[in-house]
N, C-alpha and C positions, 0 to 999 in steps of 0.2 A: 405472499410476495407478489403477486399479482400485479399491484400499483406501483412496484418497484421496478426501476427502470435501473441499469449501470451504465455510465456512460461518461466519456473523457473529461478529465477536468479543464474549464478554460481559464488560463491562468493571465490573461490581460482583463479579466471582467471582476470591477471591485463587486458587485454584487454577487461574486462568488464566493471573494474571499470573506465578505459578511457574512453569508451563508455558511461558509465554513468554519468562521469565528463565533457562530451562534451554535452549533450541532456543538465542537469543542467544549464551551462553556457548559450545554445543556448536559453533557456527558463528563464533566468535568469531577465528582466523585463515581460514578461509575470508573472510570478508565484508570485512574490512582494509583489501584495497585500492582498495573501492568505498565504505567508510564513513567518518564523522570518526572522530577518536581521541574514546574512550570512558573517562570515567572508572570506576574497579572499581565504584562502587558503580550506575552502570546496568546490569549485570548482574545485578544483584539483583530478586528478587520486590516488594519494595517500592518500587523505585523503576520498575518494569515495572507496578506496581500505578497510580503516581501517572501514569502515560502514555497507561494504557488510558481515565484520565477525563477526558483534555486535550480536548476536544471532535472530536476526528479521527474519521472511521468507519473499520472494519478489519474486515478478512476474514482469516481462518485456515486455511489448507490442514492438514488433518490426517490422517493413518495410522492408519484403526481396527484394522487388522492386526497394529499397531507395541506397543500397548498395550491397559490394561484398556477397558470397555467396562460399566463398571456400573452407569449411569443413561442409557443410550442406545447409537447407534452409535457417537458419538465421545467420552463424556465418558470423560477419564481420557487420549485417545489423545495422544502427542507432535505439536507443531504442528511441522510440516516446511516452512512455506511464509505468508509473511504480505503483504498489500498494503494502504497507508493513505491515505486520502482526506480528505487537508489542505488548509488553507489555503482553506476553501469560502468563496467572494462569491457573494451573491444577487442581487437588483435585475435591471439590466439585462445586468450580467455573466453573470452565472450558471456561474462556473467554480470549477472546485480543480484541484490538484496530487496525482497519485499517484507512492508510493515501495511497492517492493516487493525481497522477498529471496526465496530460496530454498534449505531445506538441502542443503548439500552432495552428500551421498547420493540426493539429489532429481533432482538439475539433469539436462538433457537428456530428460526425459518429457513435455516439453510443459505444466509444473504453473506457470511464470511466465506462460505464454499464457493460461491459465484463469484465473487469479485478475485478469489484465489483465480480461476479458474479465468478469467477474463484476464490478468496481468499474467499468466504465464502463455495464453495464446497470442497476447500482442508481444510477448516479450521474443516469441519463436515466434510470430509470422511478420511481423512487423519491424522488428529490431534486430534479428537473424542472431539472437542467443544460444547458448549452448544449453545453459543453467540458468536456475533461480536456487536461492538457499534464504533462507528463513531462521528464525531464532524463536526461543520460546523459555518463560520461564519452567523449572520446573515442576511446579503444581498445575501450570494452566494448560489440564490435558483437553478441555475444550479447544484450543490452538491446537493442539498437537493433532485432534481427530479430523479437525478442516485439511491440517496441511495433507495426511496421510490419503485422506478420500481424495485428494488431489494429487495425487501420484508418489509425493515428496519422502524421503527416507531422512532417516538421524541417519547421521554420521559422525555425533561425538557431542560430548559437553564440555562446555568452557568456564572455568572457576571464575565467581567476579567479572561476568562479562560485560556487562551494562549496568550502568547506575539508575536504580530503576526504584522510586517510592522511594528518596533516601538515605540506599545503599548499594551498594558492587551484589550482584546477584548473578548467581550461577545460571547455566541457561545450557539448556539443550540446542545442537546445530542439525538443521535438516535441507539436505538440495532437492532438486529435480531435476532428472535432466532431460532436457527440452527434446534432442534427437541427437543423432551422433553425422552429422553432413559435415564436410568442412567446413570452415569460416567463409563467405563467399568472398573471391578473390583473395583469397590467402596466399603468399608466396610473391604476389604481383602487387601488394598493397603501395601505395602511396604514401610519403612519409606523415601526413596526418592518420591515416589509418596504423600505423605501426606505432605509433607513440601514443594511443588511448588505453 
């Protein structure tokens, strides 16, 4: 992992979102029967483009080794490895949801533990979270060993929880909780801060 780099996704660069929409595709039976059914046109750069401005934060595992390299270490490089940090509530909550893949050719380096590990430190240093919680189906105990090496506990399974390759598929639930601080300025919030 060595040539692997993780690092923020930039969601105004359609050359990302190609990049993006090329790893997808290139993983496109690998990832099948952990992901929904997809229609053709989310493999596309444009519709990879309209995803990167959905409000979600993302992290990019990338191969400088793998590609060019001509505005930096990784610009140009194939994204081998992605994780999204959705579904953020603020206030008193202060939680999101993380989904993450990994290319093919990637898996077993330890590159799903990093990227775990890199959205829960931006999601507590950067975002002043409480929690992250995770889902998994459950056969994919490879998921389940990244989230655990990363602090994360089950805390229940849910019947039919995502439609996933399909069908409504059951799924284990696991958090972590980031530290126990208040929220900062909690109690003093601003009406935009109290309604997120």
């Amino acid at each position: 992992m060595s040539t692997v780099t993780i690092r923020p996704a930039d969601p105004g660069s359609p050359a990302e979102a190609a990049a993006l929409a090329a790893a997808l595709l290139r993983n496109r039976a690998h990832m099948r029967p952990w992901e929904p059914r997809r229609a053709e046109e989310y493999y596309t750069p444009e519709e990879q483009a309209a995803r990167l401005v959905d409000g979600s934060w993302r992290w990019f595992a990338v191969d400088a080794a793998a590609g060019p390299a001509a505005d930096g270490p990784t610009a140009g490089a194939p994204i081998v490895g992605c994780i999204t940090l959705s579904g953020v509530v603020l206030g008193p909550f202060r939680s999101g949801s993380i989904g993450y893949w990994v290319d093919e050719a990637y898996t077993g380096r330890g590159l799903a533990t990093a990227l775990v590990r890199e959205a829960c430190r931006a999601a507590a240093e950067e975002l002043g979270l409480h929690r992250v919680e995770a889902s998994t189906l459950l056969h994919n105990h490879a998921s389940q060993r990244v989230l655990a090496r990363c602090g994360f506990e089950r805390i229940g399974t849910a019947p039919r929880y995502l439609h996933i390759d399909g069908d409504w598929r059951d799924h284990h639930l696991f958090q972590r909780i980031l530290h126990d601080d208040p929220p900062a300025g909690f109690g003093v919030a601003g009406p935009e801060e109290s309604t997120r």
